[in-house]
C-alpha positions as CSV (number, residue, x, y, z in Angstrom):
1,X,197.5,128.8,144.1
2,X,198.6,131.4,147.0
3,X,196.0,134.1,147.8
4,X,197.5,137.4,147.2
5,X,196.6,140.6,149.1
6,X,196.6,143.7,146.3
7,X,195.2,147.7,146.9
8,X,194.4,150.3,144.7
9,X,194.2,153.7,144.8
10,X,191.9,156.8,143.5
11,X,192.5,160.2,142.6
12,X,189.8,162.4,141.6
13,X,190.3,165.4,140.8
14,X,187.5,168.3,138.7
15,X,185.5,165.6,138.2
16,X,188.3,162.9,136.6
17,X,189.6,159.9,138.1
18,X,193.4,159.1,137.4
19,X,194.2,156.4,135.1
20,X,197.3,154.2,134.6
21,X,198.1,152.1,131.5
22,X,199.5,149.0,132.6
23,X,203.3,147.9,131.3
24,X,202.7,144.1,132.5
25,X,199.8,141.7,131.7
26,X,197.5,140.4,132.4
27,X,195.7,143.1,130.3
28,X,198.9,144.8,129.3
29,X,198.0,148.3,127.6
30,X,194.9,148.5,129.0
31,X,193.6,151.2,131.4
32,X,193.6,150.8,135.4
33,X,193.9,152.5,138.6
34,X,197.2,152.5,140.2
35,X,197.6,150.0,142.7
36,X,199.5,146.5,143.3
37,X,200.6,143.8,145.4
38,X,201.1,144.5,149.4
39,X,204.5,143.4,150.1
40,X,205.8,141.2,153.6
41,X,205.2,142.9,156.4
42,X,204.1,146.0,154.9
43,X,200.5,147.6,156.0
44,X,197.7,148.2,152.7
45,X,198.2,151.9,153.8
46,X,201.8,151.9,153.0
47,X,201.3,149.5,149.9
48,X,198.5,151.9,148.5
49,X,201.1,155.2,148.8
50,X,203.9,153.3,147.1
51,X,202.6,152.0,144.3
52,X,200.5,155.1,143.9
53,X,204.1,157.2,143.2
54,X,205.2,154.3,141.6
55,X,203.0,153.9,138.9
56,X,202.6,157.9,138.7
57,X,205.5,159.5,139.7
58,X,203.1,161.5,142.4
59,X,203.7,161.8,146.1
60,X,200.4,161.5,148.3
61,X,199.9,161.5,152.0
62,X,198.1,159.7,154.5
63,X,195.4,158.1,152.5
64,X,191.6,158.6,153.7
65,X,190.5,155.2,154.1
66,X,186.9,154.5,152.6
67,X,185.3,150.8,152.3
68,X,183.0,149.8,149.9
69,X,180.4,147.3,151.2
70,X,181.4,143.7,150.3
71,X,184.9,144.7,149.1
72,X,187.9,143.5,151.1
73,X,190.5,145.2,150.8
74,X,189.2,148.7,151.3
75,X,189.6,151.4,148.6
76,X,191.7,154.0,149.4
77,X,191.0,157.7,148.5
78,X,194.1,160.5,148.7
79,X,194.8,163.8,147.9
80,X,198.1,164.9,145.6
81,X,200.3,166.6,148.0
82,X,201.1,168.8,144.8
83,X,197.8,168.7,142.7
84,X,199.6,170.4,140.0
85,X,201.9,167.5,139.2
86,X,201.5,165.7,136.7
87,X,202.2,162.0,135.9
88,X,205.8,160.9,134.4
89,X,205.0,161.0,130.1
């Protein structure tokens, strides 16, 4: 089996945390935060912006990198650059 490096991303906003539902399995349907696989040669900063637009059709900026003890690879917390948008229906 080949280790695989993935990120994901948060979005809180008045108290709620942005959800996706997943389109693939494993748990197809099911509820997640946006996030992915780090592609070749890409950086987890990069990875974390682009699947965060996309898997919800939002642009974000410079994520503000925060680790969690323990947890490798850090979590990544972002602003909206337009925190009226909302996600493709």
């Amino acid at each position: 089996m080949k280790p695989s490096l993935t990120v994901d991303g948060v979005l809180i906003r008045d108290g709620a945390i942005l959800l996706v539902q997943r389109k693939h399995e494993p748990f197809r349907g099911k509820w997640a935060l946006p996030g992915g696989f780090v592609e070749y040669g890409e950086t987890v900063e990069e990875a974390v912006l682009r699947e965060f637009e996309e898997e919800t059709g939002l642009s974000a900026h410079r994520p503000d990198v925060r680790s969690r003890e323990k947890t490798i690879p850090p979590h990544y917390w972002w602003k909206a650059s337009d925190p009226d948008s909302q996600p493709p229906a």
